[in-house]
PDBQT receptor file of N, H, CA, C and O in Angstrom, charges set to zero:
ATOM      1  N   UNK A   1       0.849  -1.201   0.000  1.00  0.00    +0.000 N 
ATOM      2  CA  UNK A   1       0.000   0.000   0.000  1.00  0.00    +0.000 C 
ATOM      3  C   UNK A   1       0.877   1.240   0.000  1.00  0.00    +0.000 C 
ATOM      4  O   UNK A   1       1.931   1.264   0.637  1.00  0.00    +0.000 OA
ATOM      5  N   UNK A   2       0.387   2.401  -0.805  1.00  0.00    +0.000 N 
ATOM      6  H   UNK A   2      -0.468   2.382  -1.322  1.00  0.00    +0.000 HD
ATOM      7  CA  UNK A   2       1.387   3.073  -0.869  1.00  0.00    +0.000 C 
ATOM      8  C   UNK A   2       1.133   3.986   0.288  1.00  0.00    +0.000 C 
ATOM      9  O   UNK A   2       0.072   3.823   0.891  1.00  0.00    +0.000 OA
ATOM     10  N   UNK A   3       1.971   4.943   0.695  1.00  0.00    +0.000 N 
ATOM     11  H   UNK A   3       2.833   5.075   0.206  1.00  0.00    +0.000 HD
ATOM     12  CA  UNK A   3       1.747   5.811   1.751  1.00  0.00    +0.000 C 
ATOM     13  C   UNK A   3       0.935   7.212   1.332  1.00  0.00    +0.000 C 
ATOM     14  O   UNK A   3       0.994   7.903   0.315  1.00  0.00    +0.000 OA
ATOM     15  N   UNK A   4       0.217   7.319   2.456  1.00  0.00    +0.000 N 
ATOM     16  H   UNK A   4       0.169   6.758   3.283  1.00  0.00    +0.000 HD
ATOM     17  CA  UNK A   4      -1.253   8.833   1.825  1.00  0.00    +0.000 C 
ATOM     18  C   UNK A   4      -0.507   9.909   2.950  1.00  0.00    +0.000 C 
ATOM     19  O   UNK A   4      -0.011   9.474   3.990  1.00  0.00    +0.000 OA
ATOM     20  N   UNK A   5      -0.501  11.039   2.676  1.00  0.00    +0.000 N 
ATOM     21  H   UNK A   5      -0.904  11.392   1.832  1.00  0.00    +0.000 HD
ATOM     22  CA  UNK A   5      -0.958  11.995   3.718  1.00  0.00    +0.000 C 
ATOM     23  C   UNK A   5      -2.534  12.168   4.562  1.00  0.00    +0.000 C 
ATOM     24  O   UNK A   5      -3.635  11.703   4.268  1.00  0.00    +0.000 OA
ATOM     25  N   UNK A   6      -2.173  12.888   5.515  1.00  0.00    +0.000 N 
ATOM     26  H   UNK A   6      -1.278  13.265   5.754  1.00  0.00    +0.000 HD
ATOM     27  CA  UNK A   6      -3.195  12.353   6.022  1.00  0.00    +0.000 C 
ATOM     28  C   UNK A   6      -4.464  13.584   5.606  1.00  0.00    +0.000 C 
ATOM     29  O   UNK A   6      -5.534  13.618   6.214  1.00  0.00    +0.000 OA
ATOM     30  N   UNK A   7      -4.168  14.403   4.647  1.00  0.00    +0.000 N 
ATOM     31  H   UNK A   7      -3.299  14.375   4.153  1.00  0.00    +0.000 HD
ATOM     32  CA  UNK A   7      -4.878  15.123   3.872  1.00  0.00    +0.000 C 
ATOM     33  C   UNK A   7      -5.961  14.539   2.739  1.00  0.00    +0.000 C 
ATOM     34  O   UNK A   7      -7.075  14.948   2.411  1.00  0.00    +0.000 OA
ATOM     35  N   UNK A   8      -4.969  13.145   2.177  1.00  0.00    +0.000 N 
ATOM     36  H   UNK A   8      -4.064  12.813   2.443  1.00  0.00    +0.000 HD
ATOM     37  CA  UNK A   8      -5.567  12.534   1.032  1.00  0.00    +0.000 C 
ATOM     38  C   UNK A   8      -6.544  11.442   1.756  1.00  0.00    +0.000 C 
ATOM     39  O   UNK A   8      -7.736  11.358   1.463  1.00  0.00    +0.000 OA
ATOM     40  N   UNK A   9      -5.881  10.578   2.779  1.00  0.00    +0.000 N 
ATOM     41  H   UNK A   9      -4.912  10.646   3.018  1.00  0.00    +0.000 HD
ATOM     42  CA  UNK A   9      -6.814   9.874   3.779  1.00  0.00    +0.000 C 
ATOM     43  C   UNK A   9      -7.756  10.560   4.338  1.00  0.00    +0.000 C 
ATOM     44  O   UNK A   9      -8.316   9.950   5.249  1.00  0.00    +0.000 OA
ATOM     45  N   UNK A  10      -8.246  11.898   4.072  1.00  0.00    +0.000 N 
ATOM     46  H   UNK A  10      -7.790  12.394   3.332  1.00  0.00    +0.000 HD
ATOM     47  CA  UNK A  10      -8.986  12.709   5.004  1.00  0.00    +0.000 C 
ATOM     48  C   UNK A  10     -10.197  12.584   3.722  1.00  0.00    +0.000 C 
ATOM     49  O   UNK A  10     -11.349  12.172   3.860  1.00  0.00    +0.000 OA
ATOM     50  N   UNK A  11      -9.540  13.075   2.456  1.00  0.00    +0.000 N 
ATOM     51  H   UNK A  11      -8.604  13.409   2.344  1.00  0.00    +0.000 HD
ATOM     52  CA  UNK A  11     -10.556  12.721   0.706  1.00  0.00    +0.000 C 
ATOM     53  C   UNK A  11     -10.552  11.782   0.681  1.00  0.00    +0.000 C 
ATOM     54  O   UNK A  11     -11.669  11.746   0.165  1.00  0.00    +0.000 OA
ATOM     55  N   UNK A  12     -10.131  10.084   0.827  1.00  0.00    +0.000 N 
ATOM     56  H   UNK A  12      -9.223  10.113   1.247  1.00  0.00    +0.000 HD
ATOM     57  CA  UNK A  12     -10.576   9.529   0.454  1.00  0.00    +0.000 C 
ATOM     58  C   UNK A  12     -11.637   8.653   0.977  1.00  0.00    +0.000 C 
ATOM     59  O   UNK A  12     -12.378   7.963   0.275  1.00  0.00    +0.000 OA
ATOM     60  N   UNK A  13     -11.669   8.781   3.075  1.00  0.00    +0.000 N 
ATOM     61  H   UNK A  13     -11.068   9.341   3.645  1.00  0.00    +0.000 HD
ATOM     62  CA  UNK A  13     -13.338   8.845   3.899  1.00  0.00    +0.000 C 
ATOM     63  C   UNK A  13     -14.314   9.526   3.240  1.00  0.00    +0.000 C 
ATOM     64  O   UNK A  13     -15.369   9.068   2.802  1.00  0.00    +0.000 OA
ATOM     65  N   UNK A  14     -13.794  10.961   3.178  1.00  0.00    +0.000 N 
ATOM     66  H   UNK A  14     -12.937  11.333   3.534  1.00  0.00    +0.000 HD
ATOM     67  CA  UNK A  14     -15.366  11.636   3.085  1.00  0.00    +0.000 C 
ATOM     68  C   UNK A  14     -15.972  11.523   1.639  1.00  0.00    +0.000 C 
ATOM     69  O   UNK A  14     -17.116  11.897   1.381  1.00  0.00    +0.000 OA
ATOM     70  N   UNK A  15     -14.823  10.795   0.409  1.00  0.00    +0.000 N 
ATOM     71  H   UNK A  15     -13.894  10.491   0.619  1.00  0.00    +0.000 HD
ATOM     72  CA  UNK A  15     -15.616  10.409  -0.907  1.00  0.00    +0.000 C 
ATOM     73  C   UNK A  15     -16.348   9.161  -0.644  1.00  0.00    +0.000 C 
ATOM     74  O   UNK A  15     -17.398   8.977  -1.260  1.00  0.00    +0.000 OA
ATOM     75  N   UNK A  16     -15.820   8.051   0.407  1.00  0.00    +0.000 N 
ATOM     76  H   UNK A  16     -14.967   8.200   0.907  1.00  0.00    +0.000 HD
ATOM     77  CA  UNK A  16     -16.328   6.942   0.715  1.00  0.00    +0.000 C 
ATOM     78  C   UNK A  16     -18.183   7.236   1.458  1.00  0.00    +0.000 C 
ATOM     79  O   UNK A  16     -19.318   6.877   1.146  1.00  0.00    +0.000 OA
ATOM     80  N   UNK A  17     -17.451   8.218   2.724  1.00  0.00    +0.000 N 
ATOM     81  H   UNK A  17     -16.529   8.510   2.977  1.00  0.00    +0.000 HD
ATOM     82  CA  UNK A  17     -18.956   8.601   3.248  1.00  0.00    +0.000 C 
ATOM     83  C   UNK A  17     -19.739   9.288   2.746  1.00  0.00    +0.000 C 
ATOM     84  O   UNK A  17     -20.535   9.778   3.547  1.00  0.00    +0.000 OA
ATOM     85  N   UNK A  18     -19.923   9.652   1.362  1.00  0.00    +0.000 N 
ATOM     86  H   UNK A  18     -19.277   9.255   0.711  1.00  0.00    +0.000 HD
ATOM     87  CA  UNK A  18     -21.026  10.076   0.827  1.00  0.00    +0.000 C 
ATOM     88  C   UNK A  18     -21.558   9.028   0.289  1.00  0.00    +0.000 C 
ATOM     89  O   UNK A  18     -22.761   8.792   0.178  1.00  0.00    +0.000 OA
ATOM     90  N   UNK A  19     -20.472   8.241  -0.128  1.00  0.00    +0.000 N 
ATOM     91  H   UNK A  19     -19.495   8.433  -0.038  1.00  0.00    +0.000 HD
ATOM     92  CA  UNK A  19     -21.070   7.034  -1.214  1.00  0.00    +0.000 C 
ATOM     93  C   UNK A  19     -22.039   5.752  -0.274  1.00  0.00    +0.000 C 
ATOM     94  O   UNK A  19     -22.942   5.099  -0.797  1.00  0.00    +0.000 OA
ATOM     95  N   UNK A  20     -21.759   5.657   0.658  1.00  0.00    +0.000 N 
ATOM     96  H   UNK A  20     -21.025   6.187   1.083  1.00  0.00    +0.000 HD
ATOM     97  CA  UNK A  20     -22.096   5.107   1.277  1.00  0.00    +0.000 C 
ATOM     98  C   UNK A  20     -23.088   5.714   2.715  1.00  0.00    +0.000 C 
ATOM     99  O   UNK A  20     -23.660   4.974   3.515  1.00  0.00    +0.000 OA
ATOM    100  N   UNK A  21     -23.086   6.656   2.738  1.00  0.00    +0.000 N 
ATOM    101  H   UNK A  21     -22.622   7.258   2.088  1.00  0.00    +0.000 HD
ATOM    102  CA  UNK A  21     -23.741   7.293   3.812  1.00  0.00    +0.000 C 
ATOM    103  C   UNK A  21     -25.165   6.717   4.319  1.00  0.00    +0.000 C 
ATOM    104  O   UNK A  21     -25.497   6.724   5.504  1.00  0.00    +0.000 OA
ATOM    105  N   UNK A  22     -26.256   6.031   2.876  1.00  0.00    +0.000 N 
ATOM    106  H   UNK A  22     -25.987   6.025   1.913  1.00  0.00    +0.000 HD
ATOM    107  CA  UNK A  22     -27.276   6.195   2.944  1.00  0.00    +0.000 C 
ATOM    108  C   UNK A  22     -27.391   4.786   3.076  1.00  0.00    +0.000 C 
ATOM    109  O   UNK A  22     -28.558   4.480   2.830  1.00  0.00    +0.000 OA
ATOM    110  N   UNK A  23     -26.698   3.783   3.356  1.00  0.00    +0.000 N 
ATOM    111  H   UNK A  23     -25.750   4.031   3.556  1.00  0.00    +0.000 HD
ATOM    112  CA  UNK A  23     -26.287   2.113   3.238  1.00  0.00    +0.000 C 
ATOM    113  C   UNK A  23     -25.794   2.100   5.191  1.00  0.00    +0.000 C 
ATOM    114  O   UNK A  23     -26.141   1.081   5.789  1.00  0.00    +0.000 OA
ATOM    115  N   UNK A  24     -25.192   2.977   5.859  1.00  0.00    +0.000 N 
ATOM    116  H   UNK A  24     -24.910   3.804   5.373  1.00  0.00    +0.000 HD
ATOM    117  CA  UNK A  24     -24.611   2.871   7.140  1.00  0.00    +0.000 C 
ATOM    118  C   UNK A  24     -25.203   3.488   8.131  1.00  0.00    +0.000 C 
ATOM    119  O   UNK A  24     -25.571   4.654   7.986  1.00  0.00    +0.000 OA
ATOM    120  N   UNK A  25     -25.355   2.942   9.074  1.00  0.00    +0.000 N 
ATOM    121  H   UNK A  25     -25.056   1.995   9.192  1.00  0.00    +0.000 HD
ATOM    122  CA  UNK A  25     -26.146   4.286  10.018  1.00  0.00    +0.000 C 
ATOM    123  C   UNK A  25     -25.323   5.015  11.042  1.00  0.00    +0.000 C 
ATOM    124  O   UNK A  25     -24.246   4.429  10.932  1.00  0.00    +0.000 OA
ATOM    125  N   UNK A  26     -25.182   5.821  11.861  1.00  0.00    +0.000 N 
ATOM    126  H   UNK A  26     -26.057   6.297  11.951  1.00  0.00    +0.000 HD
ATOM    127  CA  UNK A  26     -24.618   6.303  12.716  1.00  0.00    +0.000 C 
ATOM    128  C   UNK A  26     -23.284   5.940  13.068  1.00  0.00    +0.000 C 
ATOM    129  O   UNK A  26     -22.196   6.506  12.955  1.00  0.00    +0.000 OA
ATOM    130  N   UNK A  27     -23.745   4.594  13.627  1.00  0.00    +0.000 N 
ATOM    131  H   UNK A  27     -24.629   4.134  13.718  1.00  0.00    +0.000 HD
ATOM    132  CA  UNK A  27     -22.559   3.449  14.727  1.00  0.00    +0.000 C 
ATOM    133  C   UNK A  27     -21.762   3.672  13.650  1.00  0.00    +0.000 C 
ATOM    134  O   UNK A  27     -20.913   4.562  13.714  1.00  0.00    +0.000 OA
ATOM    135  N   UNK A  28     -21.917   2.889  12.486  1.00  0.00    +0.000 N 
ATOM    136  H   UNK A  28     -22.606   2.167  12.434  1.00  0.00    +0.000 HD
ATOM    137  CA  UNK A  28     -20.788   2.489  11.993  1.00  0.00    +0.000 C 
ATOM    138  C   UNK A  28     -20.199   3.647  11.439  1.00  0.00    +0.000 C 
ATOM    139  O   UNK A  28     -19.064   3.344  11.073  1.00  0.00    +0.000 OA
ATOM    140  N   UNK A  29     -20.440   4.792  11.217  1.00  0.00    +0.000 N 
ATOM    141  H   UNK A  29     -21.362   5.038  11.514  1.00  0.00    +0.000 HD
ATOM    142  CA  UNK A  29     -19.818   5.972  10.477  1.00  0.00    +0.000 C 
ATOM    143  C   UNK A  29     -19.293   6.447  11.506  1.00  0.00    +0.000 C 
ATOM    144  O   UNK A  29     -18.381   7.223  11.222  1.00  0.00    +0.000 OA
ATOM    145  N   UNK A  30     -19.469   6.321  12.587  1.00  0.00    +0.000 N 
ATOM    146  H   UNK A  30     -20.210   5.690  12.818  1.00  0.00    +0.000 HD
ATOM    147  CA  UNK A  30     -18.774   6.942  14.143  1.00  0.00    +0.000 C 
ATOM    148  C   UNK A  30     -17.332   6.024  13.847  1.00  0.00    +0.000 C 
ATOM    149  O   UNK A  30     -16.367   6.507  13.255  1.00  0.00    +0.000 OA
ATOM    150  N   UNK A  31     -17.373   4.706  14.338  1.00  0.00    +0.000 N 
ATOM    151  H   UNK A  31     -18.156   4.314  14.819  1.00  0.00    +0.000 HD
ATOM    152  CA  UNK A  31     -16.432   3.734  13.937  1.00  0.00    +0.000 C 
ATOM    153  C   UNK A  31     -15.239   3.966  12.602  1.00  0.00    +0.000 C 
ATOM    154  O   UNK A  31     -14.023   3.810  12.490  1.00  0.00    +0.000 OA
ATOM    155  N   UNK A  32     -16.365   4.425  11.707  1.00  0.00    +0.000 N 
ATOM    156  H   UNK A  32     -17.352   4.552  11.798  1.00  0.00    +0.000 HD
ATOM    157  CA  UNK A  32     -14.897   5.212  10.329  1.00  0.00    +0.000 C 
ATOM    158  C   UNK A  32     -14.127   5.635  10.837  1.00  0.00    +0.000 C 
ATOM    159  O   UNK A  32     -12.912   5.453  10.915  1.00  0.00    +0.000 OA
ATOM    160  N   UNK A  33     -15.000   6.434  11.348  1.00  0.00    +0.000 N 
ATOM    161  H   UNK A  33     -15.987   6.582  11.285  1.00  0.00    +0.000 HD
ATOM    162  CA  UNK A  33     -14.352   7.981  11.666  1.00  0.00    +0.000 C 
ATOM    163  C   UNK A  33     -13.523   7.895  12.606  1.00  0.00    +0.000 C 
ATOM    164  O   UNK A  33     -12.582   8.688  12.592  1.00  0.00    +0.000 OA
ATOM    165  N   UNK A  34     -13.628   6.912  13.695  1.00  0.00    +0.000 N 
ATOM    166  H   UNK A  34     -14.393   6.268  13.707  1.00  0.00    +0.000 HD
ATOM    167  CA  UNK A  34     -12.688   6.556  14.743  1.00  0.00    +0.000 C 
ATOM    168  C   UNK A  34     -11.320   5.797  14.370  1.00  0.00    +0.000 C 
ATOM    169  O   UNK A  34     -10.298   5.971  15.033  1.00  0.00    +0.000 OA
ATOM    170  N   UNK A  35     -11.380   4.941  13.254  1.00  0.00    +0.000 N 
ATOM    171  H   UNK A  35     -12.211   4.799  12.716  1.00  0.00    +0.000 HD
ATOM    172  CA  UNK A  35     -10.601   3.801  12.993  1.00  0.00    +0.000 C 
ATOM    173  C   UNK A  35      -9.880   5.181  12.116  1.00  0.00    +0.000 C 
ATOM    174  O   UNK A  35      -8.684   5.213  12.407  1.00  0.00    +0.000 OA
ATOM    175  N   UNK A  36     -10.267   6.367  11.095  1.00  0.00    +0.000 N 
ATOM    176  H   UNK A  36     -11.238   6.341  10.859  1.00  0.00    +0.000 HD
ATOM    177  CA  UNK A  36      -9.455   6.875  10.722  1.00  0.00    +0.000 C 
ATOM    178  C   UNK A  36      -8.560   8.138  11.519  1.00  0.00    +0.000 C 
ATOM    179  O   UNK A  36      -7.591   8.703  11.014  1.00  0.00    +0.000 OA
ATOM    180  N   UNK A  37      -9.061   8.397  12.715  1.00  0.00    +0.000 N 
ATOM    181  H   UNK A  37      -9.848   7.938  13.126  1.00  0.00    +0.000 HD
ATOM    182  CA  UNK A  37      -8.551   9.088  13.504  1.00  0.00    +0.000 C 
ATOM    183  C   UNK A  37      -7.191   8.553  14.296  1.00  0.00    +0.000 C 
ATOM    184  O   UNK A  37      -6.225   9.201  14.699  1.00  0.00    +0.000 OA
ATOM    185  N   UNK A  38      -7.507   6.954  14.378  1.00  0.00    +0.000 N 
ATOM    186  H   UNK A  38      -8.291   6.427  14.050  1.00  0.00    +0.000 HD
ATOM    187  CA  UNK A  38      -6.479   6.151  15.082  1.00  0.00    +0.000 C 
ATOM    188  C   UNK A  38      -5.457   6.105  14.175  1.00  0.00    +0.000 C 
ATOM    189  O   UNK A  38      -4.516   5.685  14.848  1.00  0.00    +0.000 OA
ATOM    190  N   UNK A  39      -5.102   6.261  13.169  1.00  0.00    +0.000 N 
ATOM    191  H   UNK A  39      -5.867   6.602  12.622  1.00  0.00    +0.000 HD
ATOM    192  CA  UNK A  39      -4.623   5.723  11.581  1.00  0.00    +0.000 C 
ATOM    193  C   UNK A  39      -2.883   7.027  12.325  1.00  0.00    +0.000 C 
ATOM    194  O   UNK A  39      -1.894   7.201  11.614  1.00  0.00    +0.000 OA
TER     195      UNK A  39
């Protein structure tokens, strides 16, 4: 995997959480958002 800044990892959640926004509810978008904060 190549290495992201954490600018591009920041675009490539929130292109994910639109795409998916309406498929996930709350929990698990909390959880993204956590697992990419830990990153």
């Amino acid at each position: 995997m190549t290495t992201l800044t954490a600018q591009q990892i920041a675009c490539v959640y929130a292109w994910l959480a639109q795409l998916f926004s309406r498929e996930l509810d709350d929990e698990q978008l909390t959880q993204i958002a956590s697992a990419q904060m830990a990153e």
